[in-house]
N, C-alpha and C positions, 0 to 999 in steps of 0.2 A: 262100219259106223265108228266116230270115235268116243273115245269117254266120257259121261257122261258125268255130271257133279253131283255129289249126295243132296244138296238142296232140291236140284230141278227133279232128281228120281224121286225124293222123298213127298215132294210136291206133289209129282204123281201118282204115287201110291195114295196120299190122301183125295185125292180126287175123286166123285164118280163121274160115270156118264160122261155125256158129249165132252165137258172140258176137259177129260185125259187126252181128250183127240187134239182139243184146242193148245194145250199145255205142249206135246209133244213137237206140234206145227212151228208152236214160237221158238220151240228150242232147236228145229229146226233149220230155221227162217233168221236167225236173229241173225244182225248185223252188225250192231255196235255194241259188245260187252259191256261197255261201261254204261251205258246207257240204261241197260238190261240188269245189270247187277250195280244197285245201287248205294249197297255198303262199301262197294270195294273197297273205295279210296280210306275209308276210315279202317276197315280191316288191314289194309294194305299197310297203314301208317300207324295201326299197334303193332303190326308185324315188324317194320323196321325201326323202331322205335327201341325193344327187346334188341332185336341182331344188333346194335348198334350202342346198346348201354346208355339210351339217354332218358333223361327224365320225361315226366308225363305231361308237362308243358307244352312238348312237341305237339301233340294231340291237337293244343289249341290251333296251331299251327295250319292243321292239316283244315281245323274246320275255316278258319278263317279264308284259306286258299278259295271256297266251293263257291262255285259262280252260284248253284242251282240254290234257290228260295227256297224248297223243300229239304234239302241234305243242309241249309244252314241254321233249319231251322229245328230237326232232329237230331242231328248229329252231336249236340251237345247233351241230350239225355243219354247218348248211347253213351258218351268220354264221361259223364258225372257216373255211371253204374259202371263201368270198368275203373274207375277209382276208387269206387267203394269197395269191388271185387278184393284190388290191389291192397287196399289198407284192411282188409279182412283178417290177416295173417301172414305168417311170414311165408312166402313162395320164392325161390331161385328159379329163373330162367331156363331152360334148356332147348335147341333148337327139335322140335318133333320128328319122328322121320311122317314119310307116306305114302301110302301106297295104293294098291288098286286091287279090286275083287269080279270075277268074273261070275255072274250068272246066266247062263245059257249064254246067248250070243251077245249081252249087253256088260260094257266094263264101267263100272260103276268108280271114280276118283274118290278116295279117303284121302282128306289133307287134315288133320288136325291143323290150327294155325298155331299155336301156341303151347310149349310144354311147361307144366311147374312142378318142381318138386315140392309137395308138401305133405308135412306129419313125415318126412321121410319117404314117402311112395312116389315116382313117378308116374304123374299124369299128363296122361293126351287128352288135349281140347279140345273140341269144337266150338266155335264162337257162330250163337243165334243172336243178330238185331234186330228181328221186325219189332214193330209196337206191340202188336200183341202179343200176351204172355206164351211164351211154351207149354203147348199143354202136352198131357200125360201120352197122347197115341203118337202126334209128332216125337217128343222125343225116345221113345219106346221102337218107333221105327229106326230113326237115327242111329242111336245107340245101338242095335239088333245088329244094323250095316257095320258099325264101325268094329263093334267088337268080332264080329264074325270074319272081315276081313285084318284086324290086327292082333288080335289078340294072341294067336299062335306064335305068329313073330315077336311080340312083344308080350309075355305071360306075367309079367313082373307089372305092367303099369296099369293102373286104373283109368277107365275109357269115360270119359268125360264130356259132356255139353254144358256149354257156359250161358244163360241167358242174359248177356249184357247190362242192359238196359235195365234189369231188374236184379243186377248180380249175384242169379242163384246159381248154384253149381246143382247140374242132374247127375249124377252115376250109374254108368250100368254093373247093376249090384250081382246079377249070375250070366251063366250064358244064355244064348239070347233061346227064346222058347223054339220049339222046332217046328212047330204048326206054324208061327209067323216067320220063319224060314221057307217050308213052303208057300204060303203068301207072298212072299217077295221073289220067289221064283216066278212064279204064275204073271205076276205083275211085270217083271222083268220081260216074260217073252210077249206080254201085250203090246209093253212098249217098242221093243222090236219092232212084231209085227205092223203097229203101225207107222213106226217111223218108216220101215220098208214100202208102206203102200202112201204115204203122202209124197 
């Protein structure tokens, strides 16, 4: 199987019932990424945005390009709450590293997109855009993932989700609990299991 993105795993860990099965099928199944993942192009274009040292203008750029009615008609909540982020304080750029974490048979991708230095600490981000706000179990799983796979590599940086659209920063403030470790184990060989039998 290949690796699996913390979005779609965390998706399904929130999940119950039949749609973990449906959840699994799409991520299966799926054929056109961009299609499927609908922030891309805007994560994609704060990504190069940072690598490239240009102003936040770009952004407009990015939204103006979007054929799709829907991404032209959000995407500019997601560019005004990442400016706000940005004018919050002073942050310096850094590119993130990323990496991967194995649970049982399933390899889970940690990308932070975004690194900042701020207050002096290095932090890795994760960047959330849905509309709806980030609530406390989504980012609790997240954050459990990320820190549990970077944290060892990186013991110096603060593991960070960014909620965009609402420019809050979450932190994961200890390590992550051990009971919701086994949790995301157990979850992990479900997913297998049934990505193995669809």
């Amino acid at each position: 199987m290949e690796k699996v993105s913390l979005t779609y795993f965390v998706d399904f860990v929130l999940r119950s019932g039949t749609p973990k099965l449906t959840g699994v099928r799409e991520y299966k199944e799926r054929k056109d990424e961009l299609s499927t993942d609908f922030y891309r192009p805007i994560r994609e274009g704060i990504v190069a945005m940072h690598r490239r040292g240009e102003c936040e203008s770009v952004l407009d750029t990015v939204i103006a390009a979007q054929t799709d009615e829907k991404r032209r008609r959000i995407y500019p909540h997601v560019v005004a709450g990442y400016r706000k982020f940005l004018a919050s304080g002073d942050k310096r750029w850094f590119e993130p590293p990323h990496g991967a974490m194995k649970l049982g048979d399933l390899e889970i991708n940690l990308n932070p997109e975004v690194g900042f230095v701020i207050d002096r600490k290095p932090h890795l981000v994760k960047l959330y855009f849905r509309q709806e706000p980030l609530v406390a179990k989504r980012s609790a799983v997240a954050l459990a993932l990320l820190t549990s796979g970077l944290s060892r590599l990186y013991p110096n940086h603060v593991i960070t989700m960014l909620d965009v659209p609402r420019a809050k920063l979450h932190t994961a403030k200890d390590l992550p609990n051990p009971r919701l470790e086994v949790l995301l184990r157990g979850e992990a060989a479900a997913f297998s299991t049934i990505y193995e039998a669809l």
